[in-house]
N, C-alpha and C positions, 0 to 999 in steps of 0.2 A: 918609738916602735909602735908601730900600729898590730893591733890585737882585735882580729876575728872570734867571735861568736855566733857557733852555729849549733842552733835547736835542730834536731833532724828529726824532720816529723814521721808517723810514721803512714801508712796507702791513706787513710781519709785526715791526716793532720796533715797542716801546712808544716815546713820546714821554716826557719828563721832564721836572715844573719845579720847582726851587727856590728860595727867597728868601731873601738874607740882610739883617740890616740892619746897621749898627754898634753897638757895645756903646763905650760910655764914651767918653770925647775920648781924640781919635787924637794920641798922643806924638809930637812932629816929627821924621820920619826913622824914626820907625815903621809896622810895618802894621795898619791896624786891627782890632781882636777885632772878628769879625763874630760873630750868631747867627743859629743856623738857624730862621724861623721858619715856614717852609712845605716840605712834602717831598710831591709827587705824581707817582703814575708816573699818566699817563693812557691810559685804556684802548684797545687795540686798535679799530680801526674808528671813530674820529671822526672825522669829516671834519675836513682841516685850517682850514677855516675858521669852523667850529666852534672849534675849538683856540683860534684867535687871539682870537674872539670872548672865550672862558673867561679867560684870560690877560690879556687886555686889562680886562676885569671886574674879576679879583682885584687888578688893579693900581690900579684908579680905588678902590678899597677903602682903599687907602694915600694916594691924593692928597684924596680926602675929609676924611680923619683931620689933612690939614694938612701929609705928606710927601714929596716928590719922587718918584717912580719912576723907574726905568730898566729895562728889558725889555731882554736881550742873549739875543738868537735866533741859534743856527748855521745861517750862511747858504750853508753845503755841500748841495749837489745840492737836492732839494725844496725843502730851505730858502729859495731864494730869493722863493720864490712867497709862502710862509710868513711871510718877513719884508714884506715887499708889503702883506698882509694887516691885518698886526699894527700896521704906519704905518697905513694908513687906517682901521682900526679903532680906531685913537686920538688920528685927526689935530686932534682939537679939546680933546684933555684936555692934562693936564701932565705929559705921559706920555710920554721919548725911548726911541724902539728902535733899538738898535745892533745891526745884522747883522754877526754875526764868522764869518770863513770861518776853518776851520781850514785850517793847510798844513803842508809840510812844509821849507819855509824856515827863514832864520836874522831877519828883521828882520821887524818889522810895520809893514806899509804899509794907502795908501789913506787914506782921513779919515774921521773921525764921518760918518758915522751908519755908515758901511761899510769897516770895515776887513778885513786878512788878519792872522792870527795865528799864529805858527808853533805847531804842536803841543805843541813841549816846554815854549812860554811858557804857557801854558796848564796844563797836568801841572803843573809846574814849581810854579805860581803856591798849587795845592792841596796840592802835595809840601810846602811849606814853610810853610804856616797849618797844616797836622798837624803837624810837625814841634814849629811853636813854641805850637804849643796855643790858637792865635789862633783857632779856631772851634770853639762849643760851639750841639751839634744840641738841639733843645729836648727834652722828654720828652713824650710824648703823641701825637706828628706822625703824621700816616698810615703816611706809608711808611719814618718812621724805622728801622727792625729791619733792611727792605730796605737802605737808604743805610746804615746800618753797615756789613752785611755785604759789599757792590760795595767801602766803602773799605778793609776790610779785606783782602779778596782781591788788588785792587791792590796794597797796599803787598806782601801776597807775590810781585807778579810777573803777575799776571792782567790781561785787558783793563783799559779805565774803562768799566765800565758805566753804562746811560744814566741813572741820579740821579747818580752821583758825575761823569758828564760834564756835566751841566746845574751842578751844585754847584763845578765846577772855572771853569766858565766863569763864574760870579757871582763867585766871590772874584777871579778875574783881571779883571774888569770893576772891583769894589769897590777891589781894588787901585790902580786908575788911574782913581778919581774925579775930580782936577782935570781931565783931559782931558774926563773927562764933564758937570762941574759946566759948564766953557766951553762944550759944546755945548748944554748946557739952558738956560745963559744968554741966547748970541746966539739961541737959533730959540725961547723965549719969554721975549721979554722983560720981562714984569710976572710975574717966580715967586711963592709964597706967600710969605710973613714971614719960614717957618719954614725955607725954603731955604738951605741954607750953604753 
């Protein structure tokens, strides 16, 4: 399954998406090796619906190919509209978007397709794929050099800037596949083959 992360910046932030998909079969009670296989900051001044359009494209890219997508959009302030967008921009493909509001709670509520997530579960979730070396960023990627450098200044203490926030939010999605395989189950129910 490949799993979209998109930071939606807002008029003077850049917007950010990234893709990971899994690397190897996932050891039971492990977290999966994801790889980075898409890194874009998107330019200033796109209309957001434009955005969703893009998004929703590179994602039917992947459903083509034979594999599942999932789209997880931060559905904090603009976001919401964004994520609105991004359902009906893909309401006919094989394509779930989950709108994640960050917060600053302790649990994560709400249900697929719309939940709340508390901030640190999020952080947290890419604090420990670095840690344990579970994600390798490909070579070549556009805005690779950039997403090195946001995850580097993090880990000294700096904001999450908006690739390693889009990149935080796919592995914490990725992380919590069966939650998301059930909801691509029940709301389409003929998947591809190749769906697991």
């Amino acid at each position: 399954m490949a799993v979209f992360g998109l930071d939606i910046g807002q008029a003077a932030d850049y917007a950010a998406l990234t893709v990971v998909v899994p690397e190897g079969a996932r050891p039971v009670g492990h977290r999966p090796k994801l790889a980075v296989v898409h890194v874009e900051r998107i330019p200033l001044g796109v209309a957001y619906a434009d955005m969703a359009g893009h998004v929703v494209e590179a994602a039917r890219q992947y459903v083509a190919a034979g594999h599942p997508a999932v789209i997880c959009a931060d559905r904090t302030g603009i976001g919401r509209a964004v994520v609105e967008q991004l359902q009906q921009a893909s309401a006919e493909d094989q394509i779930a978007v989950l709108g994640l509001t960050w917060t600053g709670g302790k649990n994560v509520t709400g249900e697929w397709p719309l939940i709340n997530v508390p901030r640190q579960h999020i952080v947290n979730a890419l604090a420990v794929a670095l840690e344990q070396r579970a994600l390798r960023i490909l070579p070549g990627l556009q805005d690779r050099d950039a997403l090195a450098r946001e995850l580097t200044q993090h880990q000294h203490g700096d904001h999450l800037g908006d690739l390693a926030a889009s990149l935080a939010m796919a592995v914490w999605t990725a992380d919590h596949l069966a939650a998301t395989a059930r909801w691509l189950t029940h709301n389409h129910p003929d998947p591809p083959e190749s769906r697991t």
